[in-house]
Legacy VTK file of the C-alpha trace (Angstrom):
# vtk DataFile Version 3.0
C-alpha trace
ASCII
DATASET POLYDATA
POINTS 266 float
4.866 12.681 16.787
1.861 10.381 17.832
2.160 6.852 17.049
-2.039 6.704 17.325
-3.993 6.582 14.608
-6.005 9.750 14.577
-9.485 10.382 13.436
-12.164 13.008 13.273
-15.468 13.696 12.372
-17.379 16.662 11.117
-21.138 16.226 10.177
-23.692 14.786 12.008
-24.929 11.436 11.514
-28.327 11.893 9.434
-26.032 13.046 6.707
-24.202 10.695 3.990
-20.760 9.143 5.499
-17.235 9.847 3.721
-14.017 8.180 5.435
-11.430 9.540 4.018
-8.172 7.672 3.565
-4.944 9.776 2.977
-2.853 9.106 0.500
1.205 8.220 0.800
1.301 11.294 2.751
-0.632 9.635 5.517
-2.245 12.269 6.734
-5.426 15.246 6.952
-3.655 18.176 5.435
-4.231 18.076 2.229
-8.153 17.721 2.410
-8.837 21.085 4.523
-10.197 22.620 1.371
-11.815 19.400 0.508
-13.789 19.254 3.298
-14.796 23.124 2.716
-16.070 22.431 -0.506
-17.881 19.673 0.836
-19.884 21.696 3.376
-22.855 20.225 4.799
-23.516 17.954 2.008
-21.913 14.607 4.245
-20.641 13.445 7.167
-17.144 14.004 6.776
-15.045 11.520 8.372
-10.548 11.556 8.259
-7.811 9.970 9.204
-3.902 10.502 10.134
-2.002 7.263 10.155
0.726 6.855 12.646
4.489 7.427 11.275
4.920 3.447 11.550
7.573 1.127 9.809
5.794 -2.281 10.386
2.166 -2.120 9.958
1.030 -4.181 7.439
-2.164 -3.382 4.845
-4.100 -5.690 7.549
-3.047 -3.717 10.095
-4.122 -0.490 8.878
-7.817 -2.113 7.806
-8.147 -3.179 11.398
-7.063 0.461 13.207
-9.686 2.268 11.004
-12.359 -0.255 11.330
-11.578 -0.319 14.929
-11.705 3.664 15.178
-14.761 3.980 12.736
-16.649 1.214 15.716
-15.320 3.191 18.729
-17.005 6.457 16.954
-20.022 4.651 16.041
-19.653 5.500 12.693
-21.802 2.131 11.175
-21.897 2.809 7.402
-20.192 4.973 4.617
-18.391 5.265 1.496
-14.460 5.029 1.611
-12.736 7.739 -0.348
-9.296 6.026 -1.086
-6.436 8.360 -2.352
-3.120 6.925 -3.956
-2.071 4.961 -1.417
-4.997 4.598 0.356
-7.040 2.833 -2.230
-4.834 -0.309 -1.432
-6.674 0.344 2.150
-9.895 0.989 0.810
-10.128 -2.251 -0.741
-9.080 -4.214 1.995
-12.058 -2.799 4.089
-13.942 -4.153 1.095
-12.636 -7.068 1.440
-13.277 -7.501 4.893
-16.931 -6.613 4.959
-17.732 -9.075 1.976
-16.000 -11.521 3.960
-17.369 -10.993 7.553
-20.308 -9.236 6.797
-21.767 -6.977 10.567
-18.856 -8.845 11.934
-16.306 -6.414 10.363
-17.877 -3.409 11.911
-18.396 -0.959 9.214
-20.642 -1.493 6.548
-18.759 -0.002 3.168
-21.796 1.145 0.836
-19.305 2.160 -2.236
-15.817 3.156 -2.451
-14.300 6.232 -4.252
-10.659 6.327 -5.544
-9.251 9.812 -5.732
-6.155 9.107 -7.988
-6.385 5.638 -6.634
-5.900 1.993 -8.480
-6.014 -2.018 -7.091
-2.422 -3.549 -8.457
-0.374 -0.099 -9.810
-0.110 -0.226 -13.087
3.737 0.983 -13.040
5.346 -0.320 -10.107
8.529 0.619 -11.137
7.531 4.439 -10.367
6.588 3.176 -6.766
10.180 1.110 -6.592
11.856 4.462 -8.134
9.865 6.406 -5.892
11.052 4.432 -3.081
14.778 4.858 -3.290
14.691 8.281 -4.603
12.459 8.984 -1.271
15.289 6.945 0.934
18.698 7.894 -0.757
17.483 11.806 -0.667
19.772 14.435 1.281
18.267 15.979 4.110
18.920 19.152 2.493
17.970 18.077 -0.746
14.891 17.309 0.727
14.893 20.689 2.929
14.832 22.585 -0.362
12.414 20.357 -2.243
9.581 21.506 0.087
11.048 25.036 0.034
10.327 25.197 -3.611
6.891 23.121 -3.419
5.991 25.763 -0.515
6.592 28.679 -2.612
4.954 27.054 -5.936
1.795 27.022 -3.840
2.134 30.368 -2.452
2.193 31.075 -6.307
-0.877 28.880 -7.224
-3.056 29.431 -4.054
-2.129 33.177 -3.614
-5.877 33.604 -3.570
-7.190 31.058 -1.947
-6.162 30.506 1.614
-8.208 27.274 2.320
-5.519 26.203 -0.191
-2.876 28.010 1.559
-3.298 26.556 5.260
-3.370 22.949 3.858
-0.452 23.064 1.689
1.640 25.193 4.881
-0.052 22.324 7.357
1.525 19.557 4.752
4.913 20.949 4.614
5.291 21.275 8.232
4.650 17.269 8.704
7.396 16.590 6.141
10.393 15.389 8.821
12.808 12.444 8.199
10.913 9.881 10.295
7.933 11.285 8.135
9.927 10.244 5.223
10.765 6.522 6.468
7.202 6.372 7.260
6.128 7.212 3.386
9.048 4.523 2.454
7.303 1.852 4.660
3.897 2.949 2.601
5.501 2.751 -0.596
6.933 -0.791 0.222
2.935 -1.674 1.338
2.239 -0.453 -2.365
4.481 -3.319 -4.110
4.083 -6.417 -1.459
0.173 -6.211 -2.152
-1.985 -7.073 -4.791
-6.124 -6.578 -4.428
-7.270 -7.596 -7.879
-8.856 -10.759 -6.419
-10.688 -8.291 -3.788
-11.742 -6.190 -6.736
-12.855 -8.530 -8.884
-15.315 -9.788 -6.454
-16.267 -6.479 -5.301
-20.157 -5.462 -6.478
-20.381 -2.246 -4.656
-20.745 0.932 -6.444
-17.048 1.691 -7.226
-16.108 5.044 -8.838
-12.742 7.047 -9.830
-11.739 10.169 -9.941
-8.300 11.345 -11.097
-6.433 14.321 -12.975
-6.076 14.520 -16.989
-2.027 14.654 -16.191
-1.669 12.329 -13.455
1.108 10.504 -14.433
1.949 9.318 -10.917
-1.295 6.767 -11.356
-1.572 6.734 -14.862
-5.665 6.642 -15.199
-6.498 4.349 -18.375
-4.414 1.457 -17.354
-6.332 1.767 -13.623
-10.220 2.229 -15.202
-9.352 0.182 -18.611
-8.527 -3.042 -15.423
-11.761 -1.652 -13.495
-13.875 -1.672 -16.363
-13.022 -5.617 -17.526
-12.729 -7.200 -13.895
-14.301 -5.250 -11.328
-18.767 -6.329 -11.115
-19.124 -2.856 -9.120
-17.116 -0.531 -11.703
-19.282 2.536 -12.292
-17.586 4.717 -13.989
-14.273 7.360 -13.734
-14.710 11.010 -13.427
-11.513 12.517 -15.128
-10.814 16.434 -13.981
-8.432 18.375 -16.788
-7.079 21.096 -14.218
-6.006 19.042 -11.026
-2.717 17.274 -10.307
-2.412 13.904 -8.730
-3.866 14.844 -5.424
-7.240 15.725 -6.988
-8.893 16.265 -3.992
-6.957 19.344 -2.853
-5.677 20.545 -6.562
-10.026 20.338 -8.160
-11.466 20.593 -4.378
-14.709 22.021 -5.546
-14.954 20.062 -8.653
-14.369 16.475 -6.728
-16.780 17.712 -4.020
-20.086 17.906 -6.385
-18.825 15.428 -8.424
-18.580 12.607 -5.002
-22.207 14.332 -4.124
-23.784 13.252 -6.894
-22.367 9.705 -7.240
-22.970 9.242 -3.649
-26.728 10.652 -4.016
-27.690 8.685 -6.875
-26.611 5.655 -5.536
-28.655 6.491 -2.623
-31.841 7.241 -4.393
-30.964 4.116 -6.803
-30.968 1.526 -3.441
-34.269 3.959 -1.719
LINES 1 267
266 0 1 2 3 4 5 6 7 8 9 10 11 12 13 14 15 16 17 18 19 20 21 22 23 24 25 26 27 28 29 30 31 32 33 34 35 36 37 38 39 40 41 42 43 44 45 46 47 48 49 50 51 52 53 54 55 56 57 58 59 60 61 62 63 64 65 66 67 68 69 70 71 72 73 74 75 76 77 78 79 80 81 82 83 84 85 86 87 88 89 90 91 92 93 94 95 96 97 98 99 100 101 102 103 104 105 106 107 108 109 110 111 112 113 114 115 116 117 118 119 120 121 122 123 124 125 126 127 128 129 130 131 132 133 134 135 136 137 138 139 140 141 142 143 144 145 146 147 148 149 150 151 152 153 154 155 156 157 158 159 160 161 162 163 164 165 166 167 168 169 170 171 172 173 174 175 176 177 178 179 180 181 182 183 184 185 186 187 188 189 190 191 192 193 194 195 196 197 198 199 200 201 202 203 204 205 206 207 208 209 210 211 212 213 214 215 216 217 218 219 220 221 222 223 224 225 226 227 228 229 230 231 232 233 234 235 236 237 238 239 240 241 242 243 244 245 246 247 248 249 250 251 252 253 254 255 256 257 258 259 260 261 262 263 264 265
């Protein structure tokens, strides 16, 4: 178990930047096939969070601005999923408010079934306790089933496969009091007065179904309050994580918001 924050890069600098946040899973393993549809469109950069119980929001804003500097990664969009959105908007936050000083320069953020204040925080509460009360074998055969449900799904594509396998094997019980600790994160913090002063190009993607982030509460808020709001993206065959579940589909889709806010600012 490391207790670093972990990053890494693929891509090469002249490319467009992605920093990928994980979502309450914390962690890479999910976005293998991400990053494949991606190819050599962008700089791909991602992050595993440590399997801590006390870092605050703040606390993760300042390891991954500290880790983007000590790569010299300068610039780049934030892709924010679930629970990193809440992340993603900090950064914001922190740039508008210290400008070079905060290190990274965020050109735009992307939420990949992401939100600013969840619109049903009872699901994260319920989520919560049904995450900490759970069996260890309960828990043992939930990813049993989820592992064979993908073998099912992703029989033929094993990009898929290795990520879902890779997930599954992270899945221990301090894993699971880390994911608590995230989901607490979720209901002490509230970024609508981040968003609603941030005028960077802000998209969202998310699933037809997700009902873990239900999507027209999040982009009916986005739409109202935030200046930078572009517009949501809504896939009707992925699940919550859309990243992994509509991997090609999200790639080209991120491309092209990302290049034509490029050409828009040329």
């Amino acid at each position: 178990m490391s207790e670093q924050l972990q990053i890494r890069v693929h891509g090469g600098p002249a490319l467009p930047t992605l920093v990928y946040l994980p979502g309450i899973h914390g962690d890479w393993t999910l976005a293998r096939c991400f990053k494949t549809a991606l190819a050599d469109r962008a700089r791909w950069v991602e992050f595993t969070y440590p399997r801590t119980l006390d870092w605050t929001l703040g606390d993760y804003a300042r390891a991954i601005e500290q880790a983007l500097q000590e790569n010299q990664i300068a610039r780049g969009w934030l892709v924010g999923e679930s629970f990193s959105s809440q992340a993603a908007w900090q950064l914001a936050g922190n740039f508008m408010e210290r400008g070079a000083a905060a290190g990274f320069r965020v050109e735009g953020i992307i939420l990949a079934g992401g939100f600013v204040r969840h619109p049903a925080l009872w699901e994260v509460r319920l989520g919560h306790c049904f995450n900490r009360s759970m069996p260890a074998a309960a828990r043992r055969a939930i990813l049993a089933t989820l592992g064979a449900l993908a073998r099912a799904r992703f029989c033929r594509e094993p990009e898929a496969l290795r990520s879902v396998r890779d997930f599954l094997e992270r899945r221990t019980a301090i894993d699971a009091r880390a994911i608590g600790h995230r989901f607490r994160i979720i209901t002490e913090n509230d970024l609508r007065s981040i968003a609603r002063r941030v005028a960077l190009p802000v998209y969202s993607l998310t699933a037809l179904t997700d009902l873990t982030v239900p999507w027209p509460w999040v982009s009916r808020w986005l739409e109202r309050n935030c200046p930078g709001y572009r517009a949501t993206k809504i896939l009707p065959f992925a699940s919550h994580n859309v990243l992994c579940s509509a991997a090609q589909a999200s790639a080209d889709q991120i491309m092209e918001w990302v290049t034509a806010e490029t050409r828009y600012y040329l």
